[in-house]
C-alpha positions in Angstrom: 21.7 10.6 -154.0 22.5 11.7 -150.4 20.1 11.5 -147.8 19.7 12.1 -143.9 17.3 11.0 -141.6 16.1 13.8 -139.7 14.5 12.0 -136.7 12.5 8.9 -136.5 10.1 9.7 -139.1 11.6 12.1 -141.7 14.3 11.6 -144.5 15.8 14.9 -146.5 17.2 13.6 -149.6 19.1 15.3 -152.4 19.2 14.1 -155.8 22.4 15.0 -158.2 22.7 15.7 -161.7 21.6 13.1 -164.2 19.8 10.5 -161.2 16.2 9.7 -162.3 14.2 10.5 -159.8 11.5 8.2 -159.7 14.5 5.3 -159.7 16.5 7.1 -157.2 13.0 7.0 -154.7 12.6 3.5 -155.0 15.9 2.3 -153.9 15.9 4.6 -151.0 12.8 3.0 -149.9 14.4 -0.3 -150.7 17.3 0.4 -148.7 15.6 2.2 -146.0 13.0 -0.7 -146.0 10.5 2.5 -145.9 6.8 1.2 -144.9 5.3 4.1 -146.4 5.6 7.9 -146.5 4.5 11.0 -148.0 7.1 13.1 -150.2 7.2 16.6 -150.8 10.0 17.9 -153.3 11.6 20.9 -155.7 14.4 21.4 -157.7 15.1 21.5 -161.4 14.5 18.6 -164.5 15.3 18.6 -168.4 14.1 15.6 -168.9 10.3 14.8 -167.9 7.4 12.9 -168.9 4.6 13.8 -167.6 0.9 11.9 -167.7 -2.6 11.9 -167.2 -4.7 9.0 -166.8 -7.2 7.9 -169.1 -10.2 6.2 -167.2 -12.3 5.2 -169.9 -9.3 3.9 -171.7 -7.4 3.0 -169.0 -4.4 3.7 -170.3 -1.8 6.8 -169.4 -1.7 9.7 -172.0 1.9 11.1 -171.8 4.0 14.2 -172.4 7.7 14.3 -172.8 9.7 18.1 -172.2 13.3 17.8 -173.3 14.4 21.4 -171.8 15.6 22.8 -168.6 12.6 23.1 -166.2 12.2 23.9 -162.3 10.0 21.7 -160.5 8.0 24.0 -158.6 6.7 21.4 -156.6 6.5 17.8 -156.3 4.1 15.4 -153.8 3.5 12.0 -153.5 4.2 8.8 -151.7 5.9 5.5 -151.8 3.6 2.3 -150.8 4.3 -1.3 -152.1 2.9 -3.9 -154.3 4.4 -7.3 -153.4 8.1 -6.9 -153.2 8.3 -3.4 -155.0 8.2 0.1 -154.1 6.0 2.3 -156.0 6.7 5.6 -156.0 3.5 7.6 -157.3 4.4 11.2 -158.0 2.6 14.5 -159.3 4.1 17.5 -160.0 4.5 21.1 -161.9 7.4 21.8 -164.0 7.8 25.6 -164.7 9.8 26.8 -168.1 11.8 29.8 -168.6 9.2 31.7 -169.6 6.7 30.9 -166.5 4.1 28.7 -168.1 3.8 25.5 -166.5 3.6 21.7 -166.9 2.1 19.4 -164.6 1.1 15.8 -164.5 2.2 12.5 -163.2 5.9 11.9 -163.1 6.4 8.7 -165.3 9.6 9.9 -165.3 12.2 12.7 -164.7 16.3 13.4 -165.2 17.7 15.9 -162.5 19.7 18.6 -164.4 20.6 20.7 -161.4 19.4 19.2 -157.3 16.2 17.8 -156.4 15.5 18.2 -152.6 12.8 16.0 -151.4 11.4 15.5 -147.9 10.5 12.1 -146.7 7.2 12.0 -143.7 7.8 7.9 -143.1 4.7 5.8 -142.0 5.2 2.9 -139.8 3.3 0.6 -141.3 3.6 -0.8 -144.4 0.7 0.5 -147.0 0.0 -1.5 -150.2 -1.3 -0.7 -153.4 -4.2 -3.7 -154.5 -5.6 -3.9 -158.1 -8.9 -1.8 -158.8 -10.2 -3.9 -161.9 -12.6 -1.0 -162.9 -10.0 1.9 -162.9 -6.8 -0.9 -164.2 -5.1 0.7 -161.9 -3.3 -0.2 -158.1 -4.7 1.7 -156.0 -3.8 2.7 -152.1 -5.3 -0.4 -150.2 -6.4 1.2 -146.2 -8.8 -1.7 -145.1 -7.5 -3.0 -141.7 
């Protein structure tokens, strides 16, 4: 990965061939010791699972495409739970043919660039258990 800080509060990052992106996001944040931030990205995958989260059963349905796919577009953020970044990504994956994927990225394989756009937050934003959901979700109380 390369990456440039465009100012005090932005980050343009490129992601090479074969990086997983969802790795490759944490340990920027790790390295960056990013508080928080919003991402915005596009590029191309052949390797994706996608998910959708099952309330009831609380538990993520998945969806792996093994093919060469452009991520029309990407958006998320990065927050923390404890010592870890979490990276918590949705996108759409189009195929050669135009039909579309989307989901939440569990996980994705660059097969071409992946150009995403960093908004940093200055202060730190946690994700806290939510029992009823099983999920961490964003924690905002002050």
């Amino acid at each position: 990965m390369q990456y440039r800080h465009m100012g005090n509060d932005r980050v343009l990052a490129r992601l090479v061939v074969g990086e997983e992106v969802i790795t490759s996001l944490k340990a920027l944040a790790r390295t960056e010791r990013i508080p928080a931030a919003s991402l915005t990205g596009l590029g191309a995958v052949d390797d994706v699972t996608l998910a959708l989260y099952h309330p009831v059963r609380k538990e993520y349905i998945t969806t792996r495409l093994t093919e060469e796919l452009e991520v029309a577009t990407m958006t998320g953020n990065i927050a923390w739970v404890g010592d870890e970044p979490v990276v918590h990504v949705h996108g759409v994956v189009s195929r050669a043919d135009c039909s579309t994927a989307a989901g939440h990225f569990v996980q994705a394989r660059v097969s071409v660039t992946l150009e995403v756009m960093l908004s940093i937050y200055h202060d730190r934003v946690i994700r806290a258990p939510e029992p009823s959901l099983g999920l961490n979700l964003l924690s905002l109380a002050r």
